[in-house]
N, C-alpha and C positions, 0 to 999 in steps of 0.2 A: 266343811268343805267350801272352797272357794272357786268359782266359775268364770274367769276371766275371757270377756267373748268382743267379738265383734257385734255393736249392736245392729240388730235386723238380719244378720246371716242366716239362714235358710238351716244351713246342717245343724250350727247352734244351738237353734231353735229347736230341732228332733233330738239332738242329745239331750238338752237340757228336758226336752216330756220324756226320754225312757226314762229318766233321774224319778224322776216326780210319778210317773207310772208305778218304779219300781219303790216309792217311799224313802228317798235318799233326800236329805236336807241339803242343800247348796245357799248360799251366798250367791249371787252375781257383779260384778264388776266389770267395766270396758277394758278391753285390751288396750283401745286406741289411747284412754283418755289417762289412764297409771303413770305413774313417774317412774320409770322404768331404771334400773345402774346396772352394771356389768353385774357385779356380785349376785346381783337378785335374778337375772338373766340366764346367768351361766348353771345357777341351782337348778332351773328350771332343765336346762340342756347335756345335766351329766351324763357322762358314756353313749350320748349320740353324736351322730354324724354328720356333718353340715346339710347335708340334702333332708334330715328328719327334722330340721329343727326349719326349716323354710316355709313360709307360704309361699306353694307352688303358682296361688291363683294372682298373687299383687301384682301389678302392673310395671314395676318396673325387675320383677321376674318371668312376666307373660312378655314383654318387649325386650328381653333381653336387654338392658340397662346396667344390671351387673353379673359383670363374667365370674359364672360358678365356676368354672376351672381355676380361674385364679386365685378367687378370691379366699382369705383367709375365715376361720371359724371366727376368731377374733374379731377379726374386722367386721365381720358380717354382724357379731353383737352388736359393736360399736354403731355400726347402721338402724339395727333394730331399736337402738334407745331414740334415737329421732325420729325413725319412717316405722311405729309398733305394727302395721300393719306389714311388715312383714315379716312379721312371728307366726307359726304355723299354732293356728289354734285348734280348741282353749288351751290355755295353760291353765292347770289344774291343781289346786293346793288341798290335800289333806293331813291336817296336822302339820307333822315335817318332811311330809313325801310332797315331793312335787311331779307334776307330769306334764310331757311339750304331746299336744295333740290329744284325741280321744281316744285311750291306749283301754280297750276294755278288760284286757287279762289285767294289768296293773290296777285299774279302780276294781276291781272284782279282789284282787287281791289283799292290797289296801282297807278295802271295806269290809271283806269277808262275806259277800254279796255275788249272787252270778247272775248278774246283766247278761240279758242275751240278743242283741238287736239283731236287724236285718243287714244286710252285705253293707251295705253303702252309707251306713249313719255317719262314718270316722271322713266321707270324701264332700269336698264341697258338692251342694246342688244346684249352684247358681250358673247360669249359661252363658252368663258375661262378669267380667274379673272384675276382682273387685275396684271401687275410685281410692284414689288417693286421696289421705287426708292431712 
């Protein structure tokens, strides 16, 4: 399994100890720092919806900077491979399943595992958004 995060993120951080709590092996890798292309993006993002695949908390979506209304899925990838931080994390590799966000019915499923956390592990805990990098 591969743990693609932002480093020092708060919620990250608790997902990544229930992993470890519960005896789940991971990998970790930066979200920021990966070479990101459409194709490798887009796996991540199949059969969601532009608002699931977003970091709600980046800053130029806390500033309104770019119009959700308008703007395309596509394009928004397109964004994502230069500005990574605004992928809604982790993104999550197991084997050939991938996952946008901490989806616990899919790694539970995936894994064959039943994670059980508390309400709030999947939502950021940071009280001010993220910087840009």
């Amino acid at each position: 399994m591969i743990f693609y995060e932002k480093t020092g993120c708060t919620g990250n951080k608790k997902q990544k100890e229930l992993l470890i709590k519960n005896g789940i092996d991971f990998e970790t890798r930066s979200l920021l720092d990966t070479k990101w292309n459409k194709k490798t993006l887009e796996s991540f993002f199949e059969g969601l919806e532009l608002h699931e695949i977003i970091n709600q908390f980046a800053p130029k979506i806390k500033h309104n900077e770019i119009d959700l209304t308008t703007i395309s899925k596509d394009k928004m990838i397109e964004l994502m491979i230069s500005e990574p931080i605004l992928i809604k994390r982790p993104l999550i590799e197991i084997g050939t399943y991938k996952i946008c966000g901490f989806d616990i019915d899919k790694i539970n499923n995936y894994l064959l595992t039943n994670l059980n956390p508390n309400n709030t592990i999947s939502v950021c805990q940071s009280e001010t958004p993220c910087k840009s990098v």
